[in-house]
C-alpha positions in Angstrom: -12.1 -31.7 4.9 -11.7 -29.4 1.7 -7.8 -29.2 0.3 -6.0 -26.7 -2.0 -5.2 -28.8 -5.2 -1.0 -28.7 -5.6 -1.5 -25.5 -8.6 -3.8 -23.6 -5.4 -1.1 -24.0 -3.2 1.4 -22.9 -5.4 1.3 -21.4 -8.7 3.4 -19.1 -10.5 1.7 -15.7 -9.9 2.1 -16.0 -6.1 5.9 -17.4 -6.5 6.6 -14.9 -9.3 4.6 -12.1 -6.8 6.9 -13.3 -3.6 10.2 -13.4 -5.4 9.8 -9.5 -6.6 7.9 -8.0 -3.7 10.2 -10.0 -1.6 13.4 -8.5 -3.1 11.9 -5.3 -3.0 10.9 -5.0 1.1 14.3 -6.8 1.6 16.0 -3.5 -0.3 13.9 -1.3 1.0 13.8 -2.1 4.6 17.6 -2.5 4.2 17.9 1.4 2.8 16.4 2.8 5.7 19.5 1.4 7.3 22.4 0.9 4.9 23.0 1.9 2.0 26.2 1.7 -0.5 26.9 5.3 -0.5 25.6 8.0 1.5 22.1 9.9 0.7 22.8 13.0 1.2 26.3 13.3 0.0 27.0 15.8 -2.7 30.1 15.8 -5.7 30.1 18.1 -8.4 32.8 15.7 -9.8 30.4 13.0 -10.5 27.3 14.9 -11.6 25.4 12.6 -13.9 27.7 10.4 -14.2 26.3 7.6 -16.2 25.6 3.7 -14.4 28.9 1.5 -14.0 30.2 -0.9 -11.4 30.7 2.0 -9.1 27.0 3.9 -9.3 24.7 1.2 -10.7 21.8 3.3 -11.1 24.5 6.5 -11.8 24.2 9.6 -10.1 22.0 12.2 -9.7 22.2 16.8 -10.5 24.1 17.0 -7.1 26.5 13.6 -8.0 24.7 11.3 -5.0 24.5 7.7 -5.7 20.8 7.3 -7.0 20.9 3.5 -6.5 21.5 4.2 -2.8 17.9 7.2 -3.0 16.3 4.1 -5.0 17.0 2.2 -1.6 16.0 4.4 1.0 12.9 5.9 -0.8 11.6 1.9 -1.7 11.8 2.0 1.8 10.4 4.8 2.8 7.4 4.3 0.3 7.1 0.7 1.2 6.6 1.4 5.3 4.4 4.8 4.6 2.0 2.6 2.4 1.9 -0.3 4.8 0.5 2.0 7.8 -1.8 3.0 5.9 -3.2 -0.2 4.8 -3.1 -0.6 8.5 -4.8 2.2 9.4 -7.4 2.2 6.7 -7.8 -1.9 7.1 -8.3 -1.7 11.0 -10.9 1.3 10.5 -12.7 -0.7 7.5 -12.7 -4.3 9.4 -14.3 -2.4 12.4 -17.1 -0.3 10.9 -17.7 -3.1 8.0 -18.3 -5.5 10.9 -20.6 -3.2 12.8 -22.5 -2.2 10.1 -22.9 -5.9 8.3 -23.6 -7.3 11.2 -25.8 -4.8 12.7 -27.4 -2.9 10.0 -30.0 0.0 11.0 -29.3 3.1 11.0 -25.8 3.0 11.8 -25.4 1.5 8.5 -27.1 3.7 6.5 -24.8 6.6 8.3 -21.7 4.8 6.9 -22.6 4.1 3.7 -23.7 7.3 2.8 -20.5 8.6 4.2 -18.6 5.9 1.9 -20.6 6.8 -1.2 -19.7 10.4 -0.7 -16.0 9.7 -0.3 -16.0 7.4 -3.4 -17.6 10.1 -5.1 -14.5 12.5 -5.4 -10.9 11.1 -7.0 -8.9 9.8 -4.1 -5.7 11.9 -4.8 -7.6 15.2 -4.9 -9.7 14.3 -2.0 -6.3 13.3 -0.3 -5.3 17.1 -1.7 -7.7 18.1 0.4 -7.1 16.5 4.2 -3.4 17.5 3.1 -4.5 21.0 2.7 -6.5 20.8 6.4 -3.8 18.9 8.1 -1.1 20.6 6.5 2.7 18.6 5.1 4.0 16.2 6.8 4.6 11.9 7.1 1.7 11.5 9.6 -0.8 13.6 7.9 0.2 12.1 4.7 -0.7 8.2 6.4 -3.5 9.9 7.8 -4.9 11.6 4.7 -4.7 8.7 2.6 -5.7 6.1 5.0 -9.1 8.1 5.2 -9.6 7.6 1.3 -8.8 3.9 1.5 -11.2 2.8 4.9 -14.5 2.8 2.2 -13.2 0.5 -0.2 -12.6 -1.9 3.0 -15.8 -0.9 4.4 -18.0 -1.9 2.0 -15.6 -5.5 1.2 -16.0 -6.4 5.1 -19.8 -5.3 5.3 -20.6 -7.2 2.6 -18.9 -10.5 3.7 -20.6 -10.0 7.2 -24.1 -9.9 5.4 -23.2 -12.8 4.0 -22.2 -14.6 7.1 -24.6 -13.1 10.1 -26.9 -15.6 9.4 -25.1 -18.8 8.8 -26.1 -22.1 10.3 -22.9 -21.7 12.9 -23.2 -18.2 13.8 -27.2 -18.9 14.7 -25.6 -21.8 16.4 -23.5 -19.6 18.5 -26.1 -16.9 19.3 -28.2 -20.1 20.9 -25.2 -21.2 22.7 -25.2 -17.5 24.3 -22.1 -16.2 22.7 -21.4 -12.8 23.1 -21.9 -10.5 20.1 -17.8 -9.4 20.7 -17.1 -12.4 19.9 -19.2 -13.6 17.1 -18.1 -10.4 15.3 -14.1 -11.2 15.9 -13.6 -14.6 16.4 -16.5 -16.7 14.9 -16.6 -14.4 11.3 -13.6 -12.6 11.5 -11.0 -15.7 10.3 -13.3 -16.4 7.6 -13.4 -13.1 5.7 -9.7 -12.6 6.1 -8.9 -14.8 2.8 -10.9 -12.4 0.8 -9.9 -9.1 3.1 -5.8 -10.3 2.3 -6.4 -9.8 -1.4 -8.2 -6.3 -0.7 -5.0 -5.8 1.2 -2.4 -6.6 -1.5 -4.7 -4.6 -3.8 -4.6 -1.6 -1.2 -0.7 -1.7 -1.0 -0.4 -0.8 -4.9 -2.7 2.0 -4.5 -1.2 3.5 -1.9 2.5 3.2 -3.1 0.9 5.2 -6.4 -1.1 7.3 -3.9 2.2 8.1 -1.9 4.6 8.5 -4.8 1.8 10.6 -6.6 1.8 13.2 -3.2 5.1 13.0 -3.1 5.8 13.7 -6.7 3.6 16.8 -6.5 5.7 17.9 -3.5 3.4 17.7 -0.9 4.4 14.0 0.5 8.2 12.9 1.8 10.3 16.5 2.2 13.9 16.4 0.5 16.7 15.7 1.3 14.6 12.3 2.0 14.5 10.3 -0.4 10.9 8.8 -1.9 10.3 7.4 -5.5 7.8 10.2 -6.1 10.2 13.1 -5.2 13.0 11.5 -7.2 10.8 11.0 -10.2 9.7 14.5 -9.9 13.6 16.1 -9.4 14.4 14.1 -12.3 11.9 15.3 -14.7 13.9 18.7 -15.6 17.1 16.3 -17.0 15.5 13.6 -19.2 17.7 14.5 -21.8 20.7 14.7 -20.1 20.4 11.9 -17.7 17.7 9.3 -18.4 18.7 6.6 -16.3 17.9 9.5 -13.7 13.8 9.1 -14.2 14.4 5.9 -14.9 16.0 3.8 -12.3 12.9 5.3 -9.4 10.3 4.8 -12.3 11.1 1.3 -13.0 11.3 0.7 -9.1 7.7 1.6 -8.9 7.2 -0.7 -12.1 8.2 -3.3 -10.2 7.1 -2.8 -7.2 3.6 -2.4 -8.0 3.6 -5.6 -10.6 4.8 -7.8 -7.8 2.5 -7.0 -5.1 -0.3 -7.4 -8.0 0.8 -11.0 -8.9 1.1 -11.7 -5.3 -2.3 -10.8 -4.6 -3.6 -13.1 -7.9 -1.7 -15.7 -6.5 -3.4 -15.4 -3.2 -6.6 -14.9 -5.1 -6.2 -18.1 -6.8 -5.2 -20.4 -3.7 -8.8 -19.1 -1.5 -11.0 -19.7 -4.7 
């Protein structure tokens, strides 16, 4: 039986990846429910005040706590991008199976539906099914969870073209095993190494995809809070109050650098 070496099971991309992505659900997550100081409370008193013990991040044009926004609107980003990993990887794992697996004419359909998706800039396509559906949480998830399913598509048909014909799948198919169950159970667990690192892929482009629609206005409404929307309030007081762009910009940063070294270190302990 085949083991992970010690530096597979653990190496410093997927600790370094864990420790930041970790901190940043934890804070998130926590926002939606607590923060230090409310949201949407306003103080002309302590417009822009700069960071200190009291406001870490400072305060914002209306004096709210902006290290409280940062909070909710990780949050907020953080569970709007998961569902629509969700949605796009359920849709992807089901129509890359049917179509590996299967093939014919069905899988000509998809792909030629994939290659014409691909074929237009995801936020501008996403522009568009906002357009349609109109603004709004659920049309955002919906909107770019369409974009994403090709990308998983074409990873899950590929690894069932791989697999459809392996010695213990023709085994099975022998043994009269049902095609249900070839598809989930018998191929299934063995893609999902490669699928997971799709996945961690998929979550930074859709917290970009969602703080880009959301910076342009069209994603989470004020008074919510988002890191899109907060980049794009502050943009009109650079000068003035820097920390203001920076603290949501630097979130992203983060966010997006940890859930990449996560995903290499996940890479590196399936290869």
């Amino acid at each position: 039986m085949k083991t992970l070496s010690p530096a597979k099971k653990w190496n410093k991309y997927f600790t370094a990846g864990l420790v930041m992505t970790g901190a940043a659900v934890f804070l998130g997550l926590l926002g939606l429910f607590w923060t230090p100081y409310s949201t949407t409370a306003m103080s002309a008193a302590e417009r822009f005040a700069a960071p200190s013990w009291r406001h870490l991040f400072g305060t914002d044009n209306f004096g709210r706590d902006i290290f409280s926004r940062v909070m909710q609107g990780m949050g907020t980003t953080i569970v709007i991008s998961t569902l629509v990993v969700l949605f796009s990887g359920a849709a992807g794992i089901l129509l890359g199976a049917l179509t590996g697996y299967f093939g014919g004419v069905l899988d000509e359909a998809v792909m030629r539906v994939t290659d014409a998706v691909n074929g237009f800039p995801s936020i501008l396509l996403a522009l568009v099914f906002i357009s349609i559906l109109g603004n709004g949480r659920q049309n955002l998830i919906l909107s770019l969870g369409i974009v994403f399913v090709p990308s998983y598509v074409r990873i899950v048909r590929g690894e069932y073209l791989r697999l459809r014909d392996a010695d213990y799948i023709k085994r099975a198919r022998l043994m009269g095993v049902g095609r249900f169950r070839i598809l989930f159970v018998h191929i299934l667990p063995n893609i999902l190494p490669v699928f997971g690192v799709s996945v961690m892929i998929g979550l930074n482009n859709a917290i970009l995809a969602e703080s880009g629609m959301s910076y342009l206005g069209i994603g989470v409404q004020a008074p919510d809070a988002s890191l899109g929307n907060m980049l794009s309030d502050a943009q009109g007081y650079l000068q003035a109050a820097p920390w203001y762009a920076l603290a949501p910009g630097m979130v992203i940063v983060w966010i997006v650098l940890g859930f990449s070294l996560f995903s290499e270190g996940i890479r590196r302990r399936v290869e």
